[in-house]
C-alpha positions in Angstrom: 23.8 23.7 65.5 27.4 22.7 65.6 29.4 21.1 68.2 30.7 24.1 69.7 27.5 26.2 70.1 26.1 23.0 71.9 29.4 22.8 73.9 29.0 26.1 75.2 25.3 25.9 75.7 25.4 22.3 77.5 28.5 24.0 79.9 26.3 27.3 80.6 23.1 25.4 81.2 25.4 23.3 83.9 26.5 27.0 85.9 24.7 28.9 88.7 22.6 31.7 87.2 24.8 34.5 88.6 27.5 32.4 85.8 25.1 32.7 83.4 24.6 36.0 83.7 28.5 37.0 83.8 28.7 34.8 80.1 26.1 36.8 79.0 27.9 39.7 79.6 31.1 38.2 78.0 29.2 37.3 75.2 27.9 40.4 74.9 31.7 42.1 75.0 33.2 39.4 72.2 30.2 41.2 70.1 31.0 44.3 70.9 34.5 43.7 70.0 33.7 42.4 66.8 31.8 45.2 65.3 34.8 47.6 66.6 37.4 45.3 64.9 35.2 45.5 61.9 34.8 49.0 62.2 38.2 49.3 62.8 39.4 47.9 59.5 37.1 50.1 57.2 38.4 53.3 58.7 42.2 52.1 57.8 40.7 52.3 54.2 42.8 55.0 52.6 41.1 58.3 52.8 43.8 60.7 51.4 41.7 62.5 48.5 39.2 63.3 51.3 41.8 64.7 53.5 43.7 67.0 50.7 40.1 67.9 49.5 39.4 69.0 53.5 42.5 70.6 53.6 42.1 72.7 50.4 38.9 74.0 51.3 40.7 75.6 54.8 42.7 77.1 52.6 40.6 78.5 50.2 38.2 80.1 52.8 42.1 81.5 54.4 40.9 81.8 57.8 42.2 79.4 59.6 44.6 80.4 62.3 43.6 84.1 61.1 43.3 84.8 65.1 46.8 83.9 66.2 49.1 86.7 66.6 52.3 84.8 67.6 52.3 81.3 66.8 55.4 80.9 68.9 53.3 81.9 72.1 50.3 79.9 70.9 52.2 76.6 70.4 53.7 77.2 74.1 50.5 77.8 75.7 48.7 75.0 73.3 51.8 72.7 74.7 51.3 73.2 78.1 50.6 70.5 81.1 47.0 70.8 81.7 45.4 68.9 84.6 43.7 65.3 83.7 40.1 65.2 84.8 39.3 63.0 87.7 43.2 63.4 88.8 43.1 66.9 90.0 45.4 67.2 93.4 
């Protein structure tokens, strides 16, 4: 064990439970953080062939956006303000 796991555990042993129990749950978080992070840095991996090859099979099927009959009155309607749930007036 090095010195800072036993500095940690020797100053946890030393709080009230209820402290324990909140460094549990911060321990818990720092965890959680990490594996985000990590997952995090392997989607920044470059992922353009997948994108084109996505792309081109849209276009080869040619039906997307098939359904819109003015795109000038779509993108307005797709732009509009729409109400945030939970903060409705």
């Amino acid at each position: 064990m090095n010195t800072i796991t036993k500095q940690i555990l020797d100053d946890v042993k030393s709080l009230p439970d209820q402290m324990q129990k909140e460094t549990l749950d911060f321990v818990r978080f720092l965890k959680n953080k990490q594996k985000q992070s990590g997952a995090a840095a392997s989607d920044k991996e470059p992922n353009g062939k997948k994108v084109a090859e996505v792309m081109a099979e849209i276009a080869a099927r040619g039906t997307a956006f098939r359904d819109i009959n003015d795109p000038i009155a779509w993108q307005r309607e797709i732009r509009k303000d729409r109400p945030l749930l939970g903060r409705e007036e």
